[in-house]
VONUNU-758187 format. One record per residue (C-alpha): residue number from 1; x, y, z; residue in three letters. Coordinates in steps of 0.001 Angstrom, whole numbers, plus 500000, padded with zeros to 6 digits. Example, Ala and Ser with C-alpha at 12.3 -4.5 7.8 and 13.67 -1.06 7.14 Angstrom:
+------+--------+--------+--------+-------+
! zase !     px !     py !     pz ! vexza !
+------+--------+--------+--------+-------+
!    1 ! 512300 ! 495500 ! 507800 !   ALA !
!    2 ! 513670 ! 498940 ! 507140 !   SER !
+------+--------+--------+--------+-------+
This chain:
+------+--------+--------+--------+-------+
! zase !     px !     py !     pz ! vexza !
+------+--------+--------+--------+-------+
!    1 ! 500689 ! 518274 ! 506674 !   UNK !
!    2 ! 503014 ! 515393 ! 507375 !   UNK !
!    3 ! 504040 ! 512462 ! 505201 !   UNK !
!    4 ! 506324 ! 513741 ! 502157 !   UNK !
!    5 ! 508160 ! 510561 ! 500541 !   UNK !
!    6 ! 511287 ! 511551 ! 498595 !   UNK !
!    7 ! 513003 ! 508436 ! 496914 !   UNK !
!    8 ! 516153 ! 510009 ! 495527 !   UNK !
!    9 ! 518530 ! 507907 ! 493010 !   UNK !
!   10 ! 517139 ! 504636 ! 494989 !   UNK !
!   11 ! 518416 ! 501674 ! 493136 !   UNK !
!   12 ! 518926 ! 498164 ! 495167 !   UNK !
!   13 ! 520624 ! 495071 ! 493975 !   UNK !
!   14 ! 520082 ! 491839 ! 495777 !   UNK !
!   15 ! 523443 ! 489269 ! 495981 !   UNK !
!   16 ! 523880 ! 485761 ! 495358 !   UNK !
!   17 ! 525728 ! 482781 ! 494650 !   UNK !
!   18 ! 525648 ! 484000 ! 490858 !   UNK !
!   19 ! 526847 ! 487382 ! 491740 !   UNK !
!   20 ! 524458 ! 490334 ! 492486 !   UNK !
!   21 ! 521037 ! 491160 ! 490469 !   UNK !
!   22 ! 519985 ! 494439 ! 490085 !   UNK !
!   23 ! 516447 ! 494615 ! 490778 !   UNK !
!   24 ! 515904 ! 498103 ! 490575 !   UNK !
!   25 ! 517475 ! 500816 ! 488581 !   UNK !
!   26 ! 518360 ! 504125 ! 489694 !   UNK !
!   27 ! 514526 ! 505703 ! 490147 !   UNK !
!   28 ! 513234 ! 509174 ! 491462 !   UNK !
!   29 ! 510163 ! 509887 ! 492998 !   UNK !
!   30 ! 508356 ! 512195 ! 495239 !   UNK !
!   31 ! 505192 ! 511280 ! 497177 !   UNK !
!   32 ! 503606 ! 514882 ! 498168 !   UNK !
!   33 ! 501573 ! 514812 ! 501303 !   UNK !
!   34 ! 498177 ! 513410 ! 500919 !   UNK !
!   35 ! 498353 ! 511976 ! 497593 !   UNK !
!   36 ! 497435 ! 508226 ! 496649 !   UNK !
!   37 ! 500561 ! 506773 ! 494213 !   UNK !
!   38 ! 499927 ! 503511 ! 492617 !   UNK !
!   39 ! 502726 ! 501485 ! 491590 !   UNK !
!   40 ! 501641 ! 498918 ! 488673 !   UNK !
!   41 ! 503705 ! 496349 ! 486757 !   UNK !
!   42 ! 504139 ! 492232 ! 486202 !   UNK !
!   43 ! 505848 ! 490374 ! 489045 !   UNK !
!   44 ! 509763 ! 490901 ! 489567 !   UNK !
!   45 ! 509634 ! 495005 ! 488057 !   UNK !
!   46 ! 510575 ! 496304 ! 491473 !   UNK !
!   47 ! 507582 ! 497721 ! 492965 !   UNK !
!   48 ! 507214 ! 495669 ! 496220 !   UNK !
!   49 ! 511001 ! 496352 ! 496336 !   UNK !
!   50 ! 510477 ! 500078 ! 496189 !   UNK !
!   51 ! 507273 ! 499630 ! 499049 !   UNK !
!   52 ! 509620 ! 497861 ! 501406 !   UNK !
!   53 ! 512620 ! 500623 ! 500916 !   UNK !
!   54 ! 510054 ! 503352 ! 502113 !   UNK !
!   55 ! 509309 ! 500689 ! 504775 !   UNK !
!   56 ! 512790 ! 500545 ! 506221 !   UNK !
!   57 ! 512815 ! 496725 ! 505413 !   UNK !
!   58 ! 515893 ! 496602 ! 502965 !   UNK !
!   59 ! 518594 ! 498968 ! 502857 !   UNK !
!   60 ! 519034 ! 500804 ! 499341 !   UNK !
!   61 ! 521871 ! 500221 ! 497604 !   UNK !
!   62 ! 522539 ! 503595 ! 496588 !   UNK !
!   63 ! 520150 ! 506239 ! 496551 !   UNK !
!   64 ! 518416 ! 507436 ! 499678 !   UNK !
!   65 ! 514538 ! 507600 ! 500693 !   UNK !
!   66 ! 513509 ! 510696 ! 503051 !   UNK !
!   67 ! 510291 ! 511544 ! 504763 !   UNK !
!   68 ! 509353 ! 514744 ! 505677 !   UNK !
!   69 ! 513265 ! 515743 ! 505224 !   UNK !
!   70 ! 514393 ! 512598 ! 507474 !   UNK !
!   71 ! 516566 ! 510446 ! 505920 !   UNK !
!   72 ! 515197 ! 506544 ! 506297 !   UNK !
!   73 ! 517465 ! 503958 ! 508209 !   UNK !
!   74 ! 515169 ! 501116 ! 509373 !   UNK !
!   75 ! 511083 ! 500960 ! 510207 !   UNK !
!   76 ! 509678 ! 503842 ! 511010 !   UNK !
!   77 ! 506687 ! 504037 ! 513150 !   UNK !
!   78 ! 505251 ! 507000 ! 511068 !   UNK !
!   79 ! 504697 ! 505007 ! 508122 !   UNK !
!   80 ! 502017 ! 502043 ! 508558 !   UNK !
!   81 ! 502290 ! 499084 ! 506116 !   UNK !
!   82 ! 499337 ! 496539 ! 505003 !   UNK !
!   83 ! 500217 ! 493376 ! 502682 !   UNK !
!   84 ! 498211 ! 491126 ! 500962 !   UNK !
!   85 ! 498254 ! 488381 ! 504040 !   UNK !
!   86 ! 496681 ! 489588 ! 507000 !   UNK !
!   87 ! 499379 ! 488583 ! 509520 !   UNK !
!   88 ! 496925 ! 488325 ! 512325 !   UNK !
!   89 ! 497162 ! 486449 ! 515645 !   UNK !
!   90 ! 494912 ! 484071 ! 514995 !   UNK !
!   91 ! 494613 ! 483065 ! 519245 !   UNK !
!   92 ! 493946 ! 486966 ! 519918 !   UNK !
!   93 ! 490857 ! 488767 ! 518865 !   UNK !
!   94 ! 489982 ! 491447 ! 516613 !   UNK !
!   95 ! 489954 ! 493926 ! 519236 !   UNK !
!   96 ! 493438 ! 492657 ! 520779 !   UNK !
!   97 ! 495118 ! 492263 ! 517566 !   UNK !
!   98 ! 494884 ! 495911 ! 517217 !   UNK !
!   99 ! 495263 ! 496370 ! 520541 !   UNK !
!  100 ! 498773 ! 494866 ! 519878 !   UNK !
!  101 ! 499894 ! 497093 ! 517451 !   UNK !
!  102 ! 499601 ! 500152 ! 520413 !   UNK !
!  103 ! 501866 ! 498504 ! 523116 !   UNK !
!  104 ! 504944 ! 500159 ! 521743 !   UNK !
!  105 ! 503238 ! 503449 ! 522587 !   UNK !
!  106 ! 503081 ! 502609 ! 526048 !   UNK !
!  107 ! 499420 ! 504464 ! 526954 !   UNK !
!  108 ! 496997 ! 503831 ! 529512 !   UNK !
!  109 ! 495003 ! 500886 ! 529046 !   UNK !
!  110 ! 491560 ! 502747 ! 528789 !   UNK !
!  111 ! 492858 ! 505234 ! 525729 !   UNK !
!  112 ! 494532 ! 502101 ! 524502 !   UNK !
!  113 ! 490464 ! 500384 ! 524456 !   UNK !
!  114 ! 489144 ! 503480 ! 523088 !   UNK !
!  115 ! 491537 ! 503622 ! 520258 !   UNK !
!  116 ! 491005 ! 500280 ! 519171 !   UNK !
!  117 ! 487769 ! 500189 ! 519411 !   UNK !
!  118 ! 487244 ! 503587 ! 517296 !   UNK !
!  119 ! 489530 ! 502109 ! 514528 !   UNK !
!  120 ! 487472 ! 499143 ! 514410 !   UNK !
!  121 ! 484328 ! 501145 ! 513879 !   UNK !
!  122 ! 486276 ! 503001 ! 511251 !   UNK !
!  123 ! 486401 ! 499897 ! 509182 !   UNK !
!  124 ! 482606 ! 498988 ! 509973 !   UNK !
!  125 ! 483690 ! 496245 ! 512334 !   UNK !
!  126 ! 482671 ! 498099 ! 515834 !   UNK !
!  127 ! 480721 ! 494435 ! 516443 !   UNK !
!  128 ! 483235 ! 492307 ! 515809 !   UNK !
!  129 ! 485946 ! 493396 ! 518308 !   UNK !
!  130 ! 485270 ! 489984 ! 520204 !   UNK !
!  131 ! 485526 ! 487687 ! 517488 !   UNK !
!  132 ! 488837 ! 485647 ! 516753 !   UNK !
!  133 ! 490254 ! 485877 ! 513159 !   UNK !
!  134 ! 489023 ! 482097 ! 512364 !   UNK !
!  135 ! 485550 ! 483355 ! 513036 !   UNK !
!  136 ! 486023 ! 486150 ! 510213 !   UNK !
!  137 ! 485924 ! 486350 ! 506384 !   UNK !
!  138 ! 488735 ! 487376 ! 504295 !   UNK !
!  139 ! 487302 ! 491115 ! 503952 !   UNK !
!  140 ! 486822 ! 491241 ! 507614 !   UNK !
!  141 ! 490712 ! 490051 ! 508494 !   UNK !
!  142 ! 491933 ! 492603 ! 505955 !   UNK !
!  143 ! 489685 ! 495586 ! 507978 !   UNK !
!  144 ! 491398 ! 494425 ! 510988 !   UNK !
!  145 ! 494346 ! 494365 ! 509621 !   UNK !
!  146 ! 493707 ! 498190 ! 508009 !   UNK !
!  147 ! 492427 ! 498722 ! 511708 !   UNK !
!  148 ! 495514 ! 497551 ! 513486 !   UNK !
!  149 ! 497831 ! 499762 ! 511130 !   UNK !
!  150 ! 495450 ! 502990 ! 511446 !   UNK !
!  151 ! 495982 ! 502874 ! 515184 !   UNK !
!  152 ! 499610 ! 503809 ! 515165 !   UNK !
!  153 ! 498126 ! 506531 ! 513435 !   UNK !
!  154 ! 500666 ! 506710 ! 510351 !   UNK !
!  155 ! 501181 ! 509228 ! 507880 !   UNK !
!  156 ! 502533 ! 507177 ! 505407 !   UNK !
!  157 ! 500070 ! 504538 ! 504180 !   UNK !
!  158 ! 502408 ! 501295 ! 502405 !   UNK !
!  159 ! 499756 ! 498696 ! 500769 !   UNK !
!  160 ! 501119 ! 496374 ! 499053 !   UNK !
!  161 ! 498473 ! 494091 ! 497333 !   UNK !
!  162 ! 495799 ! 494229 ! 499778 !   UNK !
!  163 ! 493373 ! 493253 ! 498240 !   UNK !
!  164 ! 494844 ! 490555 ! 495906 !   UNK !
!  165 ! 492908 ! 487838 ! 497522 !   UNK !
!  166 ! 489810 ! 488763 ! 497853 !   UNK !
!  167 ! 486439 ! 488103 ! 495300 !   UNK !
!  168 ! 485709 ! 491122 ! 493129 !   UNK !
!  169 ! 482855 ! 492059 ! 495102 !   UNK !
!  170 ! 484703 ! 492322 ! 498424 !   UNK !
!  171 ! 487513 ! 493945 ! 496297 !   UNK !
!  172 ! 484982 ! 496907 ! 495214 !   UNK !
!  173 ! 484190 ! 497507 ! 498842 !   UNK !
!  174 ! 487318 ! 497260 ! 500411 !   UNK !
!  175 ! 488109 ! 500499 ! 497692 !   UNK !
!  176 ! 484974 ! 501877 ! 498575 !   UNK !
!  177 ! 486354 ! 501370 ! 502314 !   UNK !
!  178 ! 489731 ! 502721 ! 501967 !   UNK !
!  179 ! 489101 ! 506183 ! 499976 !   UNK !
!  180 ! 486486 ! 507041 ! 503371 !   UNK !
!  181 ! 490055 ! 506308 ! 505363 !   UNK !
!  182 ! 492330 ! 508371 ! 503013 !   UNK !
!  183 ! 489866 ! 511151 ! 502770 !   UNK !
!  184 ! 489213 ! 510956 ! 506639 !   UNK !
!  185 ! 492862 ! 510836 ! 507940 !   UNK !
!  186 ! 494597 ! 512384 ! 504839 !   UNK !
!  187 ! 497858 ! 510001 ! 504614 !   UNK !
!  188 ! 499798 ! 509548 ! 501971 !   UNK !
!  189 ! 499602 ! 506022 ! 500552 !   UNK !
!  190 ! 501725 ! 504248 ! 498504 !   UNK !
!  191 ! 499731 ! 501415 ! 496830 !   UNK !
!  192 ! 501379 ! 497724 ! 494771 !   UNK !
!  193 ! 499261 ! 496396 ! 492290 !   UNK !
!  194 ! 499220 ! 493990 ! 489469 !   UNK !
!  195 ! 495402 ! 495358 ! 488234 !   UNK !
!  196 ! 495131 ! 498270 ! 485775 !   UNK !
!  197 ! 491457 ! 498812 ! 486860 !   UNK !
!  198 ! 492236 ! 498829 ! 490316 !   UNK !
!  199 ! 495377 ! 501744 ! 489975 !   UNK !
!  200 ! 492890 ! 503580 ! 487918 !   UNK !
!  201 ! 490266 ! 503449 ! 490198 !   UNK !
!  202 ! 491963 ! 504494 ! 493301 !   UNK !
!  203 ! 495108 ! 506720 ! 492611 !   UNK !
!  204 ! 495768 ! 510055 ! 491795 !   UNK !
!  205 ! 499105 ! 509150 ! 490424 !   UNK !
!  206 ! 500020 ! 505708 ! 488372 !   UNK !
!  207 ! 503845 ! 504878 ! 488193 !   UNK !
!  208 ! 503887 ! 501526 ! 485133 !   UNK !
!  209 ! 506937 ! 499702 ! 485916 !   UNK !
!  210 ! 508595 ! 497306 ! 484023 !   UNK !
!  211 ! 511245 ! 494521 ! 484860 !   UNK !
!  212 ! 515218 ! 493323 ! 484412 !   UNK !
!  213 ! 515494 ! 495868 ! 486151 !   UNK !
!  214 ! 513130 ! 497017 ! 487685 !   UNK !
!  215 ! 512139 ! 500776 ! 486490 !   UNK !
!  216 ! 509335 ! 503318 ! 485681 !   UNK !
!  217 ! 508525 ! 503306 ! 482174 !   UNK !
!  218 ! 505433 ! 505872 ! 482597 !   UNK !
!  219 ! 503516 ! 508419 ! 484803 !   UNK !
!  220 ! 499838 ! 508887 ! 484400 !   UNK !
!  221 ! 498125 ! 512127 ! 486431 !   UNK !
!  222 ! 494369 ! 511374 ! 487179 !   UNK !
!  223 ! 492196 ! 514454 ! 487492 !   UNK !
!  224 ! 488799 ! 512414 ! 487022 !   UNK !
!  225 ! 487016 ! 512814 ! 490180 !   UNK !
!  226 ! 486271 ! 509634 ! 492262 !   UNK !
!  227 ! 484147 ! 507721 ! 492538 !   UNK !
!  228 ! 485570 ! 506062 ! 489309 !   UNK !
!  229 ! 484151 ! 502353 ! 487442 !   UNK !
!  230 ! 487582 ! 501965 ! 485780 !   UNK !
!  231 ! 487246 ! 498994 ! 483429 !   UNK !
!  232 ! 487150 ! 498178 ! 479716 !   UNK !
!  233 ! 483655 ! 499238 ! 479347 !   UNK !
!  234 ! 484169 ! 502683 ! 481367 !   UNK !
!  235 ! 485064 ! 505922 ! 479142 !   UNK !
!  236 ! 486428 ! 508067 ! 481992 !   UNK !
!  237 ! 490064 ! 507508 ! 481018 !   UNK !
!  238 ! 489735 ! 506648 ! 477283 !   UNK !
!  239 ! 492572 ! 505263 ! 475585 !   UNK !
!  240 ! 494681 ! 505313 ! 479123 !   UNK !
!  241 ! 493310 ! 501618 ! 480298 !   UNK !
!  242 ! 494716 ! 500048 ! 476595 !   UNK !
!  243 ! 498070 ! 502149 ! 476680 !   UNK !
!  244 ! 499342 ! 501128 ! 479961 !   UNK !
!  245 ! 497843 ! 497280 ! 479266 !   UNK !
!  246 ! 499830 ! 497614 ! 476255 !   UNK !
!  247 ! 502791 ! 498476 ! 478242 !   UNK !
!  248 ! 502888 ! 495922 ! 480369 !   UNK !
!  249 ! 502230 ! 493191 ! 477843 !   UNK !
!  250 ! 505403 ! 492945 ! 476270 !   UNK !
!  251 ! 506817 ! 492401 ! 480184 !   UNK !
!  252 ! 504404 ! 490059 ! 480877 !   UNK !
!  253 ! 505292 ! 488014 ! 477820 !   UNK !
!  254 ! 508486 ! 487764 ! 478611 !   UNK !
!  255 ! 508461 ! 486235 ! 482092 !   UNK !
+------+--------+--------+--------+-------+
């Protein structure tokens, strides 16, 4: 199995007129293949910086980032990223802006159809293929969006706040959603959040963060078999919810 993430002494500093800010300190981690990390921590701790490393976005500073053995020198069209806006064309369809996300691959136009239209149905949109992205709700751009990055067929999963902006309903089923993908197609995902509940809920692995810099401060292993209700009133982590909340409040108070 494919998709091994090794972030090796990774620390990046960015550099301005007031000389350069380290926003993340020397870290270590290893993604093994088919796990779900969470990354959790207040705003400005590092941990979109870390998703858009993996991503090939920013260059590290020092440190390197490997996958599968390869070191990582730009984007790399085995790992698939999904942020918080959908970034849809909003003058194409559903079915043509995932459509769009195949061209580079350069197949024939009928497995090119067929692939679209399967990773449509995958997300429970196989009606809404010819529907434009005004015509669709929040939860529905998001599944297209999902759609459009499980077509390139990635093995690395990158999420960065996905679901952020959606109501807690639509939230709950977009998880519900998303652990039939990662139990289907077996990726390994890499997942930003700000919610306790929601890294609790979903990962196998919880990395808290904290800020200036930007740095783990704590590893949680979940065993607890999923589905999972993580929230104050749930007992299937007891004590874990309040420790990491407690962790992250002193950060939070201080931005």
């Amino acid at each position: 199995m494919s998709g091994r993430v090794e972030i090796q002494d990774l620390s990046i500093s960015f550099h301005g007129r007031g000389g350069a800010t380290q926003a993340l300190a020397p870290t270590n981690l290893t993604l093994e293949p088919g796990t779900f990390t969470a990354l959790i921590g207040p705003s400005g701790c590092g941990k979109s910086t870390i998703l858009n490393a993996v991503a090939g976005f920013i260059a590290p500073t020092a440190g390197k980032i490997l996958i599968d053995g390869k070191r990582i020198g730009g984007p790399n069209p085995g790992v698939g990223v999904i942020f918080q806006q959908y970034a849809l064309f909003p003058w194409l369809t559903a079915l043509s802006n995932v459509k769009f996300a195949l061209k580079r691959l350069s197949l024939p136009k009928g497995e090119m159809e067929s692939r679209a239209m399967d990773c449509l149905a995958e997300v429970g949109l196989a009606d809404a293929g010819g529907k434009y992205p005004g015509q669709l709700s929040g939860g529905m751009k998001q599944r297209v969006a999902i759609a459009r990055t499980l077509a390139g067929e990635p093995g690395v999963l990158l999420m960065d706040e996905p679901f952020g902006a959606l109501d807690a309903q639509t939230r709950l089923s977009m998880h519900e959603l998303l652990l039939r993908i990662w139990d289907r197609r077996k990726a390994t995902i890499l997942f930003v959040t700000h919610d306790v509940d929601e890294a609790l809920a979903l990962a196998d692995i919880v990395h808290v963060m904290a800020s200036a810099p930007g740095r783990v401060i704590a590893t949680h292993v979940l065993d607890a078999p999923r589905p999972r209700a993580a929230s104050k009133f749930d007992t299937t982590f007891p004590g874990l919810r309040e420790s990491i909340l407690g962790l992250l409040r002193p950060a939070v108070s201080t931005q």
